[in-house]
Z-matrix of the N, CA and C atoms (Angstrom, degrees):
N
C 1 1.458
C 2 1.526 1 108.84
N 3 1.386 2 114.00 1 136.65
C 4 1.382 3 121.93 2 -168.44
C 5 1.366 4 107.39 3 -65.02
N 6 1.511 5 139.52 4 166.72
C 7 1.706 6 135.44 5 164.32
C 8 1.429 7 87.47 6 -114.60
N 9 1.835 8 136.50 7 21.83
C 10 1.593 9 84.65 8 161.34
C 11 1.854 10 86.18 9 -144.34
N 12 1.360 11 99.15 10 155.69
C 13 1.403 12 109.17 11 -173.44
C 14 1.455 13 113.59 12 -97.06
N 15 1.324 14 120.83 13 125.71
C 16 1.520 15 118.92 14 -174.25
C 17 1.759 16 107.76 15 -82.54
N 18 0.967 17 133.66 16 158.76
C 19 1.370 18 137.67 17 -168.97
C 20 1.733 19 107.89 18 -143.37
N 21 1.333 20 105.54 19 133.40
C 22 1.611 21 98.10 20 174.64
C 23 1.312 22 109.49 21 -141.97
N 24 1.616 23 124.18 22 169.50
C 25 1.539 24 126.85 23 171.13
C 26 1.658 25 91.90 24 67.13
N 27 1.328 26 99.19 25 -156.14
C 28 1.645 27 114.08 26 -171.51
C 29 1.924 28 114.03 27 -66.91
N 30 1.296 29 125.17 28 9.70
C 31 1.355 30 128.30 29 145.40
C 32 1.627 31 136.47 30 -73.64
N 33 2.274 32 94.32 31 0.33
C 34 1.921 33 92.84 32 -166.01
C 35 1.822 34 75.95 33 -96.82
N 36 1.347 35 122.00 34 -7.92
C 37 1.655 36 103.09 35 -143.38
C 38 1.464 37 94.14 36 -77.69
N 39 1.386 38 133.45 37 -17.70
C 40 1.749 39 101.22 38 -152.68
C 41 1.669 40 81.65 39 -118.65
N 42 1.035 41 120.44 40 45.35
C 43 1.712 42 119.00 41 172.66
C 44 1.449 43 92.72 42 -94.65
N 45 1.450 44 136.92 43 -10.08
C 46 1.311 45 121.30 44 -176.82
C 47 1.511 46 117.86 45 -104.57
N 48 1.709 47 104.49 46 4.78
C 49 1.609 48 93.91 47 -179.86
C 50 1.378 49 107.78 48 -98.58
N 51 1.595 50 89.54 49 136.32
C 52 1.632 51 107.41 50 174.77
C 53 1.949 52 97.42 51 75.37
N 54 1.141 53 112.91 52 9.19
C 55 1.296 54 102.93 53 179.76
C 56 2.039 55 121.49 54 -93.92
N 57 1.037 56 105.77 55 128.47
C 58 1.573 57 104.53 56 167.73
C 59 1.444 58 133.82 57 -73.19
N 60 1.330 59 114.24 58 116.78
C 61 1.386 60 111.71 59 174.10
C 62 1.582 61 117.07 60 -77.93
N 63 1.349 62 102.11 61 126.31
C 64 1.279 63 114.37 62 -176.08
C 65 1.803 64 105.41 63 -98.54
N 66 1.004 65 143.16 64 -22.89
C 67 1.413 66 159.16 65 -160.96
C 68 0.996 67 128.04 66 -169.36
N 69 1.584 68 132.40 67 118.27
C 70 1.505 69 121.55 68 159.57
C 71 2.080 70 96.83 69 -87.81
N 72 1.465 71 90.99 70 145.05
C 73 1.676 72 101.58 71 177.97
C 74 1.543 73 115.50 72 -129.17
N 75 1.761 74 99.72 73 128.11
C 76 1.162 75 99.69 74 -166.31
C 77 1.513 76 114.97 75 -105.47
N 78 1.540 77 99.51 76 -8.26
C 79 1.726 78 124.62 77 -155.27
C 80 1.328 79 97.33 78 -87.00
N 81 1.419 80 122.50 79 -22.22
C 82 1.743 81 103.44 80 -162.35
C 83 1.430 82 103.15 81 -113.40
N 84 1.499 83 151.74 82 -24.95
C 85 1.006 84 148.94 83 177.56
C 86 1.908 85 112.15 84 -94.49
N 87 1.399 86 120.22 85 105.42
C 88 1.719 87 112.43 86 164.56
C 89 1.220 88 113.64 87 -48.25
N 90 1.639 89 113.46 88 107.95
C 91 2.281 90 103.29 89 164.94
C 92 1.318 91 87.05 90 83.28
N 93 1.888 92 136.76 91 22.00
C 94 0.888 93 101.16 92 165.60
C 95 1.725 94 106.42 93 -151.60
N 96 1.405 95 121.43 94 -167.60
C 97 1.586 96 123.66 95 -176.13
C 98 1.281 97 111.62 96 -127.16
N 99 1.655 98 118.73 97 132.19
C 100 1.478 99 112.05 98 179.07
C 101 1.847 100 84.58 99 -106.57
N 102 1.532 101 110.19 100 144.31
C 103 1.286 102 101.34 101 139.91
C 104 1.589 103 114.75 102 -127.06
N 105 1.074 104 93.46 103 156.36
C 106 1.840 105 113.71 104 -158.60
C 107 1.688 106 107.67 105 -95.60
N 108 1.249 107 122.15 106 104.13
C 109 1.903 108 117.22 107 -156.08
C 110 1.625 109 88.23 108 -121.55
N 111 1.355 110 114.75 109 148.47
C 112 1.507 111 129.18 110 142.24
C 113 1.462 112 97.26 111 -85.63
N 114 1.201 113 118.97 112 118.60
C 115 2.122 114 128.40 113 172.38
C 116 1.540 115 111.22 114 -109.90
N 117 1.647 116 104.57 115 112.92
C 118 1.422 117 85.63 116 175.08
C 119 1.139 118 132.35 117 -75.22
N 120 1.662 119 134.22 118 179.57
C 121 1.652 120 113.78 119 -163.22
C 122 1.486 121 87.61 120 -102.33
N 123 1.600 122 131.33 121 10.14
C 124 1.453 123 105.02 122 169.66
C 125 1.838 124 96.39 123 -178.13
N 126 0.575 125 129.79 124 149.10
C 127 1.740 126 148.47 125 -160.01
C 128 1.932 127 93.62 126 -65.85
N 129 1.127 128 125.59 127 -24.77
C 130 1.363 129 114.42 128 -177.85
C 131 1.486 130 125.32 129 -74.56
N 132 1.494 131 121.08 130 138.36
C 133 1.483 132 129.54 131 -158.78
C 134 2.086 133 109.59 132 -32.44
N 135 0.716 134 127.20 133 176.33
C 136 1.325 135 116.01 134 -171.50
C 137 1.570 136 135.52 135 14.62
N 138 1.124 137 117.95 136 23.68
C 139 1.524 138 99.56 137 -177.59
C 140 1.222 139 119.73 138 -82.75
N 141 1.386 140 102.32 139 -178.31
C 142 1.651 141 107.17 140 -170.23
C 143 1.189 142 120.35 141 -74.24
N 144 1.550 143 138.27 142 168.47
C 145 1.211 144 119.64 143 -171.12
C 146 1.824 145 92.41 144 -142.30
N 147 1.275 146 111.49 145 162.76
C 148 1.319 147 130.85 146 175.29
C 149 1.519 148 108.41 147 -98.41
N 150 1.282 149 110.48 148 147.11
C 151 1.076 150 113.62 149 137.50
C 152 1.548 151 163.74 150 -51.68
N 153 1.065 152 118.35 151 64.70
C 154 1.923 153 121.47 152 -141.29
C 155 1.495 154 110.47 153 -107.39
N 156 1.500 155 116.50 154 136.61
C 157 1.378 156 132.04 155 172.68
C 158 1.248 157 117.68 156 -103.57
N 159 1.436 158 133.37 157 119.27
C 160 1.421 159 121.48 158 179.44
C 161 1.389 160 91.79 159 -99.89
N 162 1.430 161 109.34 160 140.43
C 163 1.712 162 108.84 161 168.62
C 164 1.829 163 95.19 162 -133.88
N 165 1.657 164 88.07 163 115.21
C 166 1.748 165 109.90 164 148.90
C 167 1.515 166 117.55 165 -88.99
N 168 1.328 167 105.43 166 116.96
C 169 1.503 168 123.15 167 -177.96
C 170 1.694 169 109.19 168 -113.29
N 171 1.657 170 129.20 169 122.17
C 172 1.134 171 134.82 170 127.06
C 173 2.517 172 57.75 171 131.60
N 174 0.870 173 103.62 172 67.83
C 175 1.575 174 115.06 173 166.45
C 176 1.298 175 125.95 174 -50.46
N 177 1.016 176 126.92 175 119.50
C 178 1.635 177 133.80 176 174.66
C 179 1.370 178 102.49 177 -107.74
N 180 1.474 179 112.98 178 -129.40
C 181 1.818 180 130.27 179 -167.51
C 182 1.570 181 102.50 180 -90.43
N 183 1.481 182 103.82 181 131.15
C 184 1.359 183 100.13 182 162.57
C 185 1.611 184 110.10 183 -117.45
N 186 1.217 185 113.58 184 161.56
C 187 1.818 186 108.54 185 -152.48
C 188 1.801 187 74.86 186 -143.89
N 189 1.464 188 110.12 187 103.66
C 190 1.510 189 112.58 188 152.73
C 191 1.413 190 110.41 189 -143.21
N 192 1.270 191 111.22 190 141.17
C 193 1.128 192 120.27 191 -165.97
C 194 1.919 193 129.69 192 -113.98
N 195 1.469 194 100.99 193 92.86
C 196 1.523 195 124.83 194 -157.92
C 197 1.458 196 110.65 195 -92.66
N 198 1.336 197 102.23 196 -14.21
C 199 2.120 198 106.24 197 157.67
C 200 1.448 199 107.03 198 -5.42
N 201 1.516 200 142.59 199 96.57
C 202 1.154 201 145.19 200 147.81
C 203 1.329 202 91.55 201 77.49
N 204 1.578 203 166.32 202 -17.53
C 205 0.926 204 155.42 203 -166.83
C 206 1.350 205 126.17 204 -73.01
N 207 1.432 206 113.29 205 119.76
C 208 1.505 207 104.09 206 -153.50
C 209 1.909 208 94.97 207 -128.12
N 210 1.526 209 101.19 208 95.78
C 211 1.541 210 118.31 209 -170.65
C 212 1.317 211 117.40 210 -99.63
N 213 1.698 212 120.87 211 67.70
C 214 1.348 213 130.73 212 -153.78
C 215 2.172 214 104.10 213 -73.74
N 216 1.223 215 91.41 214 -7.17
C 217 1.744 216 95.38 215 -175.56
C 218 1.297 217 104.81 216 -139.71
N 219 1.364 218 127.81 217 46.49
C 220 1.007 219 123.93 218 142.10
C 221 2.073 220 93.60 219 106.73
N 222 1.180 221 124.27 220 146.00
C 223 1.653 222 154.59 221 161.46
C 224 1.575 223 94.93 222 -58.10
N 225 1.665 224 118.14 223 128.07
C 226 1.101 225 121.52 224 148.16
C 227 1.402 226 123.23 225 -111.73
N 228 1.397 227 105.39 226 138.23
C 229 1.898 228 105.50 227 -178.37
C 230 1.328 229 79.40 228 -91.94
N 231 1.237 230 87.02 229 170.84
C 232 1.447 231 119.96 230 178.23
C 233 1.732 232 123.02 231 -129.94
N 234 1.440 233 119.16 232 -6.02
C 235 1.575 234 118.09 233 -160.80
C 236 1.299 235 87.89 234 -151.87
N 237 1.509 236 107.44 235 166.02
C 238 1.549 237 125.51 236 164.07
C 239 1.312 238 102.09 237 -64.41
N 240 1.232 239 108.50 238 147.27
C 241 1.771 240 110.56 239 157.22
C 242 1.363 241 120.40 240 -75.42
N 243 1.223 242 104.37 241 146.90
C 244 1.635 243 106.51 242 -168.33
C 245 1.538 244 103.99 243 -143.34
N 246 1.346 245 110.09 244 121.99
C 247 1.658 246 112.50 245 174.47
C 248 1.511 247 123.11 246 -72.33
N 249 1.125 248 135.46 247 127.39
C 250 1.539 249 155.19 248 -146.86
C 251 1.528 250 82.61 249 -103.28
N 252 1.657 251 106.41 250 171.25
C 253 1.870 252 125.76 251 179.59
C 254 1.341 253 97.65 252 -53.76
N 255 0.917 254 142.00 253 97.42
C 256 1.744 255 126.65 254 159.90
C 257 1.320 256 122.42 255 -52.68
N 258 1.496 257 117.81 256 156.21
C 259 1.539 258 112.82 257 -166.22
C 260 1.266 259 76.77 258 -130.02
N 261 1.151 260 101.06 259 148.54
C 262 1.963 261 123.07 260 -164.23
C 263 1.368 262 110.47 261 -10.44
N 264 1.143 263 146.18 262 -114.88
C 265 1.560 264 120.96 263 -141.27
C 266 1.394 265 106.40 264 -108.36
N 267 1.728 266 111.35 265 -1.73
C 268 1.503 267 107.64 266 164.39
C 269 1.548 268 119.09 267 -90.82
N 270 1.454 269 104.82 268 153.31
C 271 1.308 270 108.10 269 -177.22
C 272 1.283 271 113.65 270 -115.14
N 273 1.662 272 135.42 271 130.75
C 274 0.989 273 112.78 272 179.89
C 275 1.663 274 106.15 273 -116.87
N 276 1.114 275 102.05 274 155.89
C 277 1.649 276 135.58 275 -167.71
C 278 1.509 277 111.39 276 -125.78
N 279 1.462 278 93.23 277 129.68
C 280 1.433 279 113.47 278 -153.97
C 281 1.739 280 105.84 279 -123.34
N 282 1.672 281 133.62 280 142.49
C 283 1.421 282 123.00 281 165.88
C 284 1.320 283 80.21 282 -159.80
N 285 2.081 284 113.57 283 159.61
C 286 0.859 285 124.10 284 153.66
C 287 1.910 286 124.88 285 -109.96
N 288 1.188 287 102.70 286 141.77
C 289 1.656 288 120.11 287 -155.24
C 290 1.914 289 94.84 288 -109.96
N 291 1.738 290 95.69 289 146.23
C 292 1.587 291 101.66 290 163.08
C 293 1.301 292 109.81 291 -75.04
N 294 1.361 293 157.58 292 82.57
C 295 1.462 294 136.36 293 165.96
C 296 1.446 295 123.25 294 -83.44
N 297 1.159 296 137.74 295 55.14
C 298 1.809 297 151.72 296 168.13
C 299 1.741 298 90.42 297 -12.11
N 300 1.352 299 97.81 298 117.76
C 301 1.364 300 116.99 299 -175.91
C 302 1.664 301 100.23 300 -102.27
N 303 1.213 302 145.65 301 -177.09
C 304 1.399 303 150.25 302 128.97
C 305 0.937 304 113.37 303 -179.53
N 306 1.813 305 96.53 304 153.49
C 307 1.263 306 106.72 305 -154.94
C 308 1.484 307 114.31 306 -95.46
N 309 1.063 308 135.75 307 -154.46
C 310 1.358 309 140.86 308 -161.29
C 311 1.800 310 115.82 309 -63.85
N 312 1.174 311 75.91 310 -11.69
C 313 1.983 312 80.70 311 -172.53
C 314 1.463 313 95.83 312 -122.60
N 315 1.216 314 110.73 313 44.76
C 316 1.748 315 100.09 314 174.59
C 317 1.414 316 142.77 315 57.73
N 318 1.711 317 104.40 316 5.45
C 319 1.458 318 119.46 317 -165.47
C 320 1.421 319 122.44 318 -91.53
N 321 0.904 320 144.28 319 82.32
C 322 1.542 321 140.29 320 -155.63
C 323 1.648 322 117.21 321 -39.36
N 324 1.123 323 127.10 322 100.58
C 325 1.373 324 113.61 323 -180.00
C 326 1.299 325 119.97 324 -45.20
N 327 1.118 326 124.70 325 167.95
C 328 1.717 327 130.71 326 150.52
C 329 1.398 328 144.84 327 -42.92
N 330 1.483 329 87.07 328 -46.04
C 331 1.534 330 98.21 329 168.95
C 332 1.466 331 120.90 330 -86.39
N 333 1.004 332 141.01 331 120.40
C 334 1.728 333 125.09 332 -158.50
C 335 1.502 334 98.63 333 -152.24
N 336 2.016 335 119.91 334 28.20
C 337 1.255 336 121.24 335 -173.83
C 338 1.841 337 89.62 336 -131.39
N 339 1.289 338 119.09 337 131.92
C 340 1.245 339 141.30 338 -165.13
C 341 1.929 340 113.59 339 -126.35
N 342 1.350 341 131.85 340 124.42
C 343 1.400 342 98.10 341 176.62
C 344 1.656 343 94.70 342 -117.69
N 345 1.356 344 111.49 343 159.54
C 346 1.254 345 117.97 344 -170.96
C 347 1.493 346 108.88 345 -111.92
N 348 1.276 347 135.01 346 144.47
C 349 1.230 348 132.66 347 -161.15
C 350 1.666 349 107.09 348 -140.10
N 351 0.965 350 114.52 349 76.28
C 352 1.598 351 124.19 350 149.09
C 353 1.516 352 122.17 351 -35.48
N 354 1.836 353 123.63 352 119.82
C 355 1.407 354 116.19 353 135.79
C 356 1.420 355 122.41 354 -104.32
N 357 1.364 356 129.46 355 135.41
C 358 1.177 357 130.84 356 172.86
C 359 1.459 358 109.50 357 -143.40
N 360 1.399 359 115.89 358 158.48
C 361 1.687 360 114.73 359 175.85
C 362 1.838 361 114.46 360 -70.59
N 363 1.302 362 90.31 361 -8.91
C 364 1.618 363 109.69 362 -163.00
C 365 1.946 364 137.80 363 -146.06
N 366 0.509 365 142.31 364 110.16
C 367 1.181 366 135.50 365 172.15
C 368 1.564 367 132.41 366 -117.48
N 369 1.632 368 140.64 367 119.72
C 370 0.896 369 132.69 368 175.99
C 371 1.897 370 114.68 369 -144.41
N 372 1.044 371 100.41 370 175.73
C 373 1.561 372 112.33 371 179.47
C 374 1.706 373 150.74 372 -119.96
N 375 0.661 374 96.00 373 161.04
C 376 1.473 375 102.78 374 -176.37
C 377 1.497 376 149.82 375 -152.30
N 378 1.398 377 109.51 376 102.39
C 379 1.424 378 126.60 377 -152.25
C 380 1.143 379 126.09 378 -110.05
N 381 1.618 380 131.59 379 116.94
C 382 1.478 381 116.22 380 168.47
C 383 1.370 382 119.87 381 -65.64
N 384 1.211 383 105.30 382 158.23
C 385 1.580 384 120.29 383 -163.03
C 386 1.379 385 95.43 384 -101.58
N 387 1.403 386 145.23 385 -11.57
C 388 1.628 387 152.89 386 162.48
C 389 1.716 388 92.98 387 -89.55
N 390 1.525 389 84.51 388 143.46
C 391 1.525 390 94.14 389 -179.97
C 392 2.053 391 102.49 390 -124.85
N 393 1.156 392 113.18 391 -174.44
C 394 1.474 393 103.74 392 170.89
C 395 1.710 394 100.23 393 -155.89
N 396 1.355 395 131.96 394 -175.55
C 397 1.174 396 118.47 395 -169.40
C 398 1.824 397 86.32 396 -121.70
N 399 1.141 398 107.95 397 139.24
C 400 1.679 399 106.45 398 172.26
C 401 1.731 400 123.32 399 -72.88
N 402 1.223 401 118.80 400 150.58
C 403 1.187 402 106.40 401 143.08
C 404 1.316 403 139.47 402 -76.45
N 405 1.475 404 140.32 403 178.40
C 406 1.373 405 131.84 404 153.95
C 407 1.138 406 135.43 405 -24.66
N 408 1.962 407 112.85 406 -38.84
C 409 1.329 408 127.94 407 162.66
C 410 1.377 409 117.33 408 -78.75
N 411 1.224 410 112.29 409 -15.63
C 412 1.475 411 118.21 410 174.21
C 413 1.747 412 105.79 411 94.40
N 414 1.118 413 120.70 412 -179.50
C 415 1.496 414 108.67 413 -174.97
C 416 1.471 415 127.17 414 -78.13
N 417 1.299 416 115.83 415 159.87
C 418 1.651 417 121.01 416 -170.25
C 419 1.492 418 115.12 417 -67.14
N 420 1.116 419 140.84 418 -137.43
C 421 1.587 420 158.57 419 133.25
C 422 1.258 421 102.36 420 -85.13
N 423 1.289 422 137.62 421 -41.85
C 424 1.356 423 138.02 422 -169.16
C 425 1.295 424 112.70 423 -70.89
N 426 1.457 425 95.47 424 -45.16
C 427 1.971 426 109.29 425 173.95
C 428 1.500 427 99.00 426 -60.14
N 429 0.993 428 119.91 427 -58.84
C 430 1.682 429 119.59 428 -149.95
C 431 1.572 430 98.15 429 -91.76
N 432 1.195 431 128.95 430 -1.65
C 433 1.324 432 104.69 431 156.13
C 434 1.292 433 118.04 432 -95.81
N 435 1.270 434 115.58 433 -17.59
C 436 1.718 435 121.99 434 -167.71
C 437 1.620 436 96.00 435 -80.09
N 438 1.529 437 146.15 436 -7.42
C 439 1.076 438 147.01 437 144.72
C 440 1.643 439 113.13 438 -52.64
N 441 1.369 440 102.06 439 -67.11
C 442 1.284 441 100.26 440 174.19
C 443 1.703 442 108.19 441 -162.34
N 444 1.331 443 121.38 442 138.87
C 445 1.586 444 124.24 443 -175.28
C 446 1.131 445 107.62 444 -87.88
N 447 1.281 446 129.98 445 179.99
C 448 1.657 447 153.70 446 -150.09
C 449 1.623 448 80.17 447 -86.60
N 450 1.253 449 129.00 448 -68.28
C 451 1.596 450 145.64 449 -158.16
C 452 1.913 451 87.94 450 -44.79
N 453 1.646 452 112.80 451 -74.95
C 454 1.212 453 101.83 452 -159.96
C 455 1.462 454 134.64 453 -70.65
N 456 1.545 455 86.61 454 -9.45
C 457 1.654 456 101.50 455 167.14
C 458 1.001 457 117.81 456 -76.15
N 459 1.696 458 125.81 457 -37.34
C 460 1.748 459 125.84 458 154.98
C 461 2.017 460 106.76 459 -42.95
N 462 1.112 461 82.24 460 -77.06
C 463 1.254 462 87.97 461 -169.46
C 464 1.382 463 128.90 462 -22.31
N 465 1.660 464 101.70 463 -45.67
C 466 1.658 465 111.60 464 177.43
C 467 1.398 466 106.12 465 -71.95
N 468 1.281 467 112.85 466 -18.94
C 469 1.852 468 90.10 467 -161.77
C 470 1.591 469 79.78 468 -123.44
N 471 0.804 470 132.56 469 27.53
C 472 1.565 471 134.75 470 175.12
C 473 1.694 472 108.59 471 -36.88
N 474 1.117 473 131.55 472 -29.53
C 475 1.736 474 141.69 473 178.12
C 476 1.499 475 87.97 474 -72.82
N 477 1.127 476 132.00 475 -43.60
C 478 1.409 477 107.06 476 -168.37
C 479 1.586 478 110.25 477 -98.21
N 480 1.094 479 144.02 478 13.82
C 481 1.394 480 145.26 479 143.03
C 482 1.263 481 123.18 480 -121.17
């Protein structure tokens, strides 16, 4: 029995709230983008989080915005993803992220909310079914592979790379 659950249609969108990006991946999908999330399993102070892969397949424009932003532990979204009007066979996909900007003297600006805008022909997901509880730093390599490894996350969504 597999440890990670594939997700499609309106089950990939809310893997990005409150979730941390640990990796954008360019190596495992052709024409396309994995990003690599700790997702928590529910909006309340500490909970546990999954392991989650978003994979955009048949790739267009990606729109993220790294202006002075210096994200030494990882990108936080902040919202469900939500798909925008699509213009013919691309779709674009939309979330908003914490990115802490500052400026030359170390001062954190004000604005520190960014939204990121995905086109792809496609989008789907991928989730371990073991969860773990984070620390402060959030989880290790050790943590987040022992949920689920690079292999079984191929493996499950293997149709889309």
């Amino acid at each position: 029995m597999s440890r990670v659950n594939r997700l499609e249609g309106d089950d990939v969108m809310p893997l990005t709230l409150d979730a941390k990006v640990v990796a954008l991946r360019w190596d495992l999908a052709p024409w396309g983008l994995v990003i690599d999330l700790d997702t928590p399993t529910s909006e309340a102070e500490n909970a546990p989080v999954r392991r989650a892969w978003l994979v955009f397949s048949g790739l267009g424009d990606v729109s993220w915005p790294f202006d002075r932003a210096r994200v030494p532990n990882g990108c936080w979204l902040t919202t469900p993803m939500f798909e925008l009007k699509p213009e013919g066979r691309m779709r674009l996909f939309s979330f908003f992220a914490m990115l802490p900007q500052f400026d030359e003297a170390d001062r954190l600006q004000p604005n520190a909310g960014a939204q990121i805008v995905i086109s792809a022909l496609s989008v789907h997901g991928l989730v371990s079914r073991e969860v773990a509880v984070p620390s402060a730093d959030g989880l290790s390599r050790k943590e987040r592979t022992a949920l689920a490894t690079d292999t079984e996350l191929v493996e499950a969504g293997a149709e889309f790379f």
